[in-house]
C-alpha positions as CSV (number, residue, x, y, z in Angstrom):
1,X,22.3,-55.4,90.0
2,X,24.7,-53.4,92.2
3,X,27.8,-55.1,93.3
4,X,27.8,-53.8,96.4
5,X,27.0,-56.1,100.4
6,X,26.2,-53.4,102.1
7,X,22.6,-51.8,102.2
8,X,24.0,-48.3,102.1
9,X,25.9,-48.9,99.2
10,X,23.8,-51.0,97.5
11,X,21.0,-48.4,97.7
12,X,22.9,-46.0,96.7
13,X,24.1,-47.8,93.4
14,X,20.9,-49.2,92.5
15,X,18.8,-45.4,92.5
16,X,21.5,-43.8,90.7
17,X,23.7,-42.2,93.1
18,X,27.1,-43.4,92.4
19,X,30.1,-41.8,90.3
20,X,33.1,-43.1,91.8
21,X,34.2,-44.3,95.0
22,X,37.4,-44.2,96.2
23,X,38.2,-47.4,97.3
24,X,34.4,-49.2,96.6
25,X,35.7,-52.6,98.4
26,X,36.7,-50.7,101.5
27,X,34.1,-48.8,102.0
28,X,31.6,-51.2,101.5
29,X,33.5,-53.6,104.2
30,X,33.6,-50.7,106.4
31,X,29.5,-49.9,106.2
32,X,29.1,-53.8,106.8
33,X,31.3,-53.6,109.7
34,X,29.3,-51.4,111.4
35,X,27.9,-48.0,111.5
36,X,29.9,-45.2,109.9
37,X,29.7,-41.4,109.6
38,X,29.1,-39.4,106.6
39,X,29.6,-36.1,105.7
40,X,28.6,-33.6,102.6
41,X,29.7,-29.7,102.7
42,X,27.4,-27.3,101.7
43,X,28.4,-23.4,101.6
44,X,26.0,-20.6,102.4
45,X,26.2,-18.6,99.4
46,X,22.2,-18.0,99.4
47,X,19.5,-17.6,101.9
48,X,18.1,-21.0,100.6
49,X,19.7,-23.9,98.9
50,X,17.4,-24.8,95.9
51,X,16.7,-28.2,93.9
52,X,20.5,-28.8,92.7
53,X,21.5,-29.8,96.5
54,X,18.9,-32.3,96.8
55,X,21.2,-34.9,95.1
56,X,23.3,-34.4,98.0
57,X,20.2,-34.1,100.6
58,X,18.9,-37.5,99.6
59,X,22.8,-39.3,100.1
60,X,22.6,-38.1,103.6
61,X,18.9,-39.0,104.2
62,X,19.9,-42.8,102.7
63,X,22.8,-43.0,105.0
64,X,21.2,-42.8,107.9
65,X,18.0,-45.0,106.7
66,X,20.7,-47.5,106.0
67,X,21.9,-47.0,109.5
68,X,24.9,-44.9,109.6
69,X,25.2,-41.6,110.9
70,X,24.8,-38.2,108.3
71,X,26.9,-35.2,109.0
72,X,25.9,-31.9,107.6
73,X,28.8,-29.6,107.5
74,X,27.7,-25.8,106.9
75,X,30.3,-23.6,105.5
76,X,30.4,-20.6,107.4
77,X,34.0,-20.9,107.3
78,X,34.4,-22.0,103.7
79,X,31.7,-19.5,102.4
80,X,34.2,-16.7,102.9
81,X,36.2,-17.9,100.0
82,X,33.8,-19.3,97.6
83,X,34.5,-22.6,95.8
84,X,36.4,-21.9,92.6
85,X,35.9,-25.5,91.2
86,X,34.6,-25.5,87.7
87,X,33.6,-21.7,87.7
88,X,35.0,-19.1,85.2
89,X,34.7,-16.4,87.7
90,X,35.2,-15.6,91.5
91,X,32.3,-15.8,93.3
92,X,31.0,-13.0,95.4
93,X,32.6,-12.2,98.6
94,X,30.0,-12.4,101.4
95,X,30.0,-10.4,104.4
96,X,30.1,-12.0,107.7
97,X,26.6,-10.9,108.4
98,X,25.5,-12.3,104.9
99,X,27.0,-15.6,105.4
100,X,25.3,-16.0,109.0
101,X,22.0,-14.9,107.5
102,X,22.5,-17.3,104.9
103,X,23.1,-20.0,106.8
104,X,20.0,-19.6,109.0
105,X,17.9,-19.9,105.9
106,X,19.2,-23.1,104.8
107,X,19.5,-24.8,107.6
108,X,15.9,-24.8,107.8
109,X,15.6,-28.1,105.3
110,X,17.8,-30.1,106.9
111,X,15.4,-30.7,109.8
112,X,13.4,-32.2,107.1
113,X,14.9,-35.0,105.9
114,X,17.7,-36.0,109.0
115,X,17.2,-36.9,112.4
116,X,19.1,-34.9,114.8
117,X,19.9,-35.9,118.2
118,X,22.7,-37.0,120.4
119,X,22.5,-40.6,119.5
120,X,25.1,-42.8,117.8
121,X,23.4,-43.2,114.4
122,X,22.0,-39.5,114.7
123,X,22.2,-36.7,112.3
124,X,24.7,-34.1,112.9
125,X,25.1,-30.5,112.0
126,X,28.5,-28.6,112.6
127,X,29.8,-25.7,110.9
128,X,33.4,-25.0,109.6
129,X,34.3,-21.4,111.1
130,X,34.2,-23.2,114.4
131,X,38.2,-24.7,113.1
132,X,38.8,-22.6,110.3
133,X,37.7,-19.0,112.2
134,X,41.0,-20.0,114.6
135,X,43.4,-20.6,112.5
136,X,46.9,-19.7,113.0
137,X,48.0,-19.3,109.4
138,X,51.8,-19.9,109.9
139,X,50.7,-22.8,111.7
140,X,48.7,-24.1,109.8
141,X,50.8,-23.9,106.3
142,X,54.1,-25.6,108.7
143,X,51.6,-28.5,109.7
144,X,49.7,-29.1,106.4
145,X,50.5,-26.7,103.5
146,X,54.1,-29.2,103.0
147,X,51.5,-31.7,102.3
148,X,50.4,-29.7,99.3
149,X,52.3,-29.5,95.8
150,X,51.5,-26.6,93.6
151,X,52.2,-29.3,90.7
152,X,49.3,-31.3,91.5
153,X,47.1,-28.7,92.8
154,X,47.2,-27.1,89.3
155,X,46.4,-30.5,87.5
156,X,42.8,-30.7,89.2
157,X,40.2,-30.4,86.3
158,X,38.8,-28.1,88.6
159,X,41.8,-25.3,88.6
160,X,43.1,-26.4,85.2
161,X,39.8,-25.6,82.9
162,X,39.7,-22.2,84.6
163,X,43.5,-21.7,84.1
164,X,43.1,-23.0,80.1
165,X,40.5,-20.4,79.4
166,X,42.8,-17.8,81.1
167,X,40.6,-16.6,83.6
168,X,41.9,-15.4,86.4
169,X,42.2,-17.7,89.9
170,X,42.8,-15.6,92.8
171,X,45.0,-17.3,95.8
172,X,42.0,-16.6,97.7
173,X,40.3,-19.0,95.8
174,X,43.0,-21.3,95.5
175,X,42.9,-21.8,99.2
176,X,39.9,-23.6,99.2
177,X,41.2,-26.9,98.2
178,X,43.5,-26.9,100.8
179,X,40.4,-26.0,103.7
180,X,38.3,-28.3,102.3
181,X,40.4,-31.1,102.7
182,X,41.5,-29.7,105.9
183,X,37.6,-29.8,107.1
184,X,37.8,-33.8,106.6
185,X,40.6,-34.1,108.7
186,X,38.9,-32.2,111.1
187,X,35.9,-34.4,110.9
188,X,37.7,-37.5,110.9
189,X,39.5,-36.3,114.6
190,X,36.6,-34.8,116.3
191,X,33.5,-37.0,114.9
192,X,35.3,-40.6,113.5
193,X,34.2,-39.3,110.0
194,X,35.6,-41.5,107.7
195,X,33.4,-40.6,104.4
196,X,33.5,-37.6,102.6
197,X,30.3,-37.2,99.8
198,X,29.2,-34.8,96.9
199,X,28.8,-34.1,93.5
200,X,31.2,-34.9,90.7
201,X,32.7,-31.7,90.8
202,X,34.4,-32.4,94.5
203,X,36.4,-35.2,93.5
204,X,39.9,-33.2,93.3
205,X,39.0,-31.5,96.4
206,X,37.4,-34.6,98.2
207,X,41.0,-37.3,96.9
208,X,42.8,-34.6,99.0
209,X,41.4,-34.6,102.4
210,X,42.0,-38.6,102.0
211,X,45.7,-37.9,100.9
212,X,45.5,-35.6,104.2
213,X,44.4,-38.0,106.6
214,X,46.8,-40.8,105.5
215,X,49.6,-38.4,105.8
216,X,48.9,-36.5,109.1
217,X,47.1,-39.4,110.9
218,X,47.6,-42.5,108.9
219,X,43.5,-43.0,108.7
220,X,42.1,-44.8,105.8
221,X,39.4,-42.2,104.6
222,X,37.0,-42.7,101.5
223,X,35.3,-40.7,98.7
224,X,32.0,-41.3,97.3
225,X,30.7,-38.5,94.3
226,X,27.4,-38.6,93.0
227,X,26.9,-37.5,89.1
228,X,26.4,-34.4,88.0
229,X,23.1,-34.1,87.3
230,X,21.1,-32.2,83.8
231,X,17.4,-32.8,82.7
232,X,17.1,-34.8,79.6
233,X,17.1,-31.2,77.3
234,X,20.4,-30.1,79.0
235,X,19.2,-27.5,81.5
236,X,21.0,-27.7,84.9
237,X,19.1,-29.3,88.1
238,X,17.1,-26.6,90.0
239,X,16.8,-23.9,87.6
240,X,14.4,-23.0,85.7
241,X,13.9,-20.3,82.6
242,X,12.3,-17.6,85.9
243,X,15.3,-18.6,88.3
244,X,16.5,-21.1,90.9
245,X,14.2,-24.0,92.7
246,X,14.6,-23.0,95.9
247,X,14.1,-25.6,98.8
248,X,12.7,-22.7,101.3
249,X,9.0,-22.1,101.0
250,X,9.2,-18.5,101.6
251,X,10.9,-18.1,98.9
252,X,8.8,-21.1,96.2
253,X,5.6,-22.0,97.5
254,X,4.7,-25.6,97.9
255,X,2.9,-25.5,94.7
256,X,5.3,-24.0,92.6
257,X,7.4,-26.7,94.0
258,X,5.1,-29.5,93.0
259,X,4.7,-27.7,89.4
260,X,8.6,-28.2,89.1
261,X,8.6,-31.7,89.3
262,X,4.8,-32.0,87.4
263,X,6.6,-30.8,84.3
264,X,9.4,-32.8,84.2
265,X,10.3,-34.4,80.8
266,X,9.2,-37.5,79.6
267,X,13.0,-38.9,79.5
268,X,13.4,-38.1,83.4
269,X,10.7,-39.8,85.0
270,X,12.3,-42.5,85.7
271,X,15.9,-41.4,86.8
272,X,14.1,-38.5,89.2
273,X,11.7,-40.9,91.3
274,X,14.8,-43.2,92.1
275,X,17.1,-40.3,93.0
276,X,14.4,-38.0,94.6
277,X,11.8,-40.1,96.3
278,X,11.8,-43.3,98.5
279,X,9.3,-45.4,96.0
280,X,10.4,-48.9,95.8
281,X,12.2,-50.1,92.8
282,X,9.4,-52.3,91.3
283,X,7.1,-49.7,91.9
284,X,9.3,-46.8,89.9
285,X,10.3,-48.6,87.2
286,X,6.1,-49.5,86.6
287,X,5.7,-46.0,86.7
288,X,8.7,-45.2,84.1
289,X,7.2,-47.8,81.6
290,X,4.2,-46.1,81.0
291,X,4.0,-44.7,78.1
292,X,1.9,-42.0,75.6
293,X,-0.4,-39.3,78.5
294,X,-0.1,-42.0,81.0
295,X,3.3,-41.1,81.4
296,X,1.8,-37.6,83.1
297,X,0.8,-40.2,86.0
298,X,3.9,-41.0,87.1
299,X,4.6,-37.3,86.8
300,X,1.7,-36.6,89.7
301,X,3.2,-39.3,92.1
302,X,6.9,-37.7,91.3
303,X,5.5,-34.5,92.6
304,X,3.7,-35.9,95.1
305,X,6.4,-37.4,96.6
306,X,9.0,-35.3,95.9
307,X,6.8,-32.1,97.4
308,X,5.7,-34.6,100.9
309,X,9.4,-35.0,101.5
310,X,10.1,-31.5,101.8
311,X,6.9,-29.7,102.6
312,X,5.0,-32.6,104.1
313,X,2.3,-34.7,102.5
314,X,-0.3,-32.6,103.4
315,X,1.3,-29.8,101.5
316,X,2.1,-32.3,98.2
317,X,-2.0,-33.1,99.1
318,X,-2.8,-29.7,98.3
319,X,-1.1,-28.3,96.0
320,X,-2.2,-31.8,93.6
321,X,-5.4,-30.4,94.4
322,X,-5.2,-27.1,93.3
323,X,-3.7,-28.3,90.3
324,X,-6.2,-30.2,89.4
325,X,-9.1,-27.8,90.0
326,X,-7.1,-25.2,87.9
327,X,-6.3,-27.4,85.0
328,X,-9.2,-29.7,84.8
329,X,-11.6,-28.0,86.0
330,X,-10.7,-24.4,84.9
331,X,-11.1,-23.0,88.4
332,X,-9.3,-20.1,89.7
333,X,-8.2,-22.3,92.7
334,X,-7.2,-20.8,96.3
335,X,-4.1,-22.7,96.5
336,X,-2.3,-20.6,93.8
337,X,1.0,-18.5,95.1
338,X,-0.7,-15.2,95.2
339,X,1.2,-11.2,94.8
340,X,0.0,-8.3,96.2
341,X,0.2,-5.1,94.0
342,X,-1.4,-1.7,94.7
343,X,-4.7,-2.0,92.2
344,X,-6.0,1.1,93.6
345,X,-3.3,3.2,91.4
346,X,-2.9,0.7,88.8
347,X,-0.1,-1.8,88.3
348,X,1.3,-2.2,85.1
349,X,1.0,-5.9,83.5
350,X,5.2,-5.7,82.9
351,X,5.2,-5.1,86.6
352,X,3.1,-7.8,87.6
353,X,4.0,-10.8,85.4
354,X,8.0,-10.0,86.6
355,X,6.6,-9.6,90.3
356,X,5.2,-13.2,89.6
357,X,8.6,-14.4,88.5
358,X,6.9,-15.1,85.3
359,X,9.6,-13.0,83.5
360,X,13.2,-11.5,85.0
361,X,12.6,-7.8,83.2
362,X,9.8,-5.8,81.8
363,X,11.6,-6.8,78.4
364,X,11.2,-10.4,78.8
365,X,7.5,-9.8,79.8
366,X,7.1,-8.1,76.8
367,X,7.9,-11.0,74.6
368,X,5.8,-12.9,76.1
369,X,3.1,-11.4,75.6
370,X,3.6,-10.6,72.3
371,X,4.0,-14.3,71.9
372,X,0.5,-14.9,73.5
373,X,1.4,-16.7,76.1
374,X,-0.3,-14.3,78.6
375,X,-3.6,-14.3,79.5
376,X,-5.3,-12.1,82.9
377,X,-8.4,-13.9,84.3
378,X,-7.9,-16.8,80.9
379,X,-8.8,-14.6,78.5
380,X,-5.6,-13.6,76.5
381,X,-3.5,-10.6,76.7
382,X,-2.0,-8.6,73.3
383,X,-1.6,-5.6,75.0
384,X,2.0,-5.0,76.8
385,X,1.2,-1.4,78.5
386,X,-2.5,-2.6,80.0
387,X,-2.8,-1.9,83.4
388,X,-4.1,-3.8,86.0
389,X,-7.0,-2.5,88.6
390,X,-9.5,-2.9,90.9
391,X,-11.8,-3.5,88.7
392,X,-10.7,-6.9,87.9
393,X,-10.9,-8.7,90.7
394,X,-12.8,-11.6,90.6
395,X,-15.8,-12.7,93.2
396,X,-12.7,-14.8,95.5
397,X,-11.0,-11.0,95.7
398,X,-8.3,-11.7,92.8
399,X,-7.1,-11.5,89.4
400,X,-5.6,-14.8,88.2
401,X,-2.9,-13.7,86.2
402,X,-1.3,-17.0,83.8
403,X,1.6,-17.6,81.7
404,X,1.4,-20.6,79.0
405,X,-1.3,-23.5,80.6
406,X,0.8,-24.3,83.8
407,X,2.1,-21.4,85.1
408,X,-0.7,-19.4,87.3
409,X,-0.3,-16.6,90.1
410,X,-3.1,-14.9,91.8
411,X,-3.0,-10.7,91.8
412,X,-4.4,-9.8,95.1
413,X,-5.1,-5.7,96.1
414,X,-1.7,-4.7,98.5
């Protein structure tokens, strides 16, 4: 049982949330007290954040079930550097016009799962360039870079692993530390923010912003990190073996979202319907007793749910659907993502199954199909230079193109 008096906490705990804390007893006397504010940081390096953030999604959506107030800080600012913690490389430098196309794609899910509004226990979305674009450096490093030490800086798990396998770490990058805790302080003056969340990763970068607001404003400020999460096999949250899991349907369709979760392992039942749905206790840990191919059940209500919370329930309706006329009934169901190639000239089957994100390069589409795991309207393919026409579209218009038994796309004519 969690330890915790306070419903935020407690929920938190109990589904699996919880790392460390900074200071658990004060923050949980602080959320009893009354309501507090939240925030997480998430940097617009893509046009759509994918399954990995959804840790961090779901903290926000508890906190304000629980009756506190979320914040979702967007790193327009931030983004411009690139977070060096735990990477061997720099990351990419983003235009300005990249960044602010980025973060109009992934603002988009937020909508989702807060509820924005003016109220007191209201979601709210701000975005770093609005402090950091203003900056006055000289400024800035006489009133908070003598808070700093380079000695501690460079202990940080974060900057040391990079350091020990002698990659190089730019001062760009080394920066971002010191804005990041920076953005707390901010959020601490203009919205009472007095939490800072996120993955395991943050905690360096997280433990300074409290350092920061004792030291410029003598405010007790907290830290809560989540656990970085892996499947049971290893493989990192929101990837998969033909890319990311993106959270934006124009870029994953419902289904292939709901496939995601349909096919995760045995081992992660359990752990994934307390961390990514709202299922009662009782009720998940039924569903992660079951055992032998009862276990796929629970499976179908982890997609399900998972899928309703993002895409609504009348998408997660669906795409079960279609699932379950393609696999038990053998259908070439209308819900499948579809492609559009040009049929008339012929598209190559390399072409198509990368085009279907079945494969990231004609090479790996090769293999395969050499390893027969390809098959064009089920009947199965050995040949990697056929061609796909006209002349195999089926009486709905299509060509149902699969890879392995789960994976299906239909080919439509461009």
């Amino acid at each position: 049982m969690s330890q915790f008096k306070s419903e935020f906490l407690h929920t938190l705990s109990a589904r699996g949330f919880v790392h460390q804390i900074s200071d658990p007893e004060g923050l949980d006397a602080a959320c009893m007290k009354g309501s507090i504010s939240g925030y997480i940081g998430f940097d617009a390096t893509a046009t759509s954040l994918h399954a990995g953030s959804l840790v961090q999604i779901m903290m926000l959506r508890w906190m304000q079930k629980t009756g506190h107030r979320p914040i979702a800080l967007m790193g327009g600012g931030t983004t411009k550097i690139g977070d060096p913690s735990f990477k061997d490389e720099s990351r990419k430098l983003l235009t300005v016009e990249q960044i602010a196309t980025n973060l109009d794609g992934i603002k988009q899910v937020f909508a989702k799962f807060l509820a924005f509004g003016s109220g007191a226990k209201d979601a709210v979305m701000v975005n770093n360039a609005d402090w950091l674009d203003h900056l006055n450096y000289i400024d800035f490093l006489r009133d908070y870079g003598v808070h700093f030490t380079i000695n501690k800086m460079l202990a940080f798990d974060s900057v040391k692993l990079r350091l020990d396998r002698e990659q190089p770490l730019t001062f760009l990058e080394f920066n971002y530390m010191i804005l990041q805790a920076y953005d707390f302080l901010e959020l601490s003056r203009r919205q009472n923010c007095i939490l800072q969340m996120g993955g395991s990763d943050q905690w360096g970068n997280i433990v300074n912003g409290i350092e920061l607001g004792r030291r410029c404003d003598q405010k007790q400020l907290f830290a809560l990190t989540s656990p970085l999460l892996t499947t049971s096999s290893g493989a990192k949250m929101g990837k998969t073996m033909s890319g990311a899991v993106w959270l934006n349907a124009d870029l994953l369709s419902p289904y292939d979202y709901w496939q995601y979760w349909r096919n995760a392992e045995d081992a992660d039942v359990g752990r994934f319907l307390k961390l990514y749905t709202e299922l009662p206790l009782d009720e998940i840990a039924k569903l992660a007793a079951l055992g032998g191919s009862e276990i796929n059940d629970a499976k179908k209500v982890l997609a399900n749910e998972a899928t309703a919370l993002l895409h609504g329930r009348a998408a997660a309706e669906a795409a079960a659907e279609t699932a379950r006329r393609t696999f038990e009934e053998g259908q070439s169901a209308a819900g499948l993502p579809t492609i559009s190639l040009d049929l008339n000239a012929g598209a190559g089957l390399l072409q198509a199954l990368v085009a279907a994100g079945f494969a990231s390069s004609n090479g790996e589409a090769r293999r395969h199909i050499q390893g027969g795991a390809i098959r064009v309207n089920d009947a199965q393919v050995s040949d990697d230079k056929m061609v796909l026409t006209s002349a195999q579209l089926g009486n709905d218009g299509s060509i149902k193109l699969s890879m392995g038994k789960k994976k299906h796309v239909l080919v439509k004519p461009a």
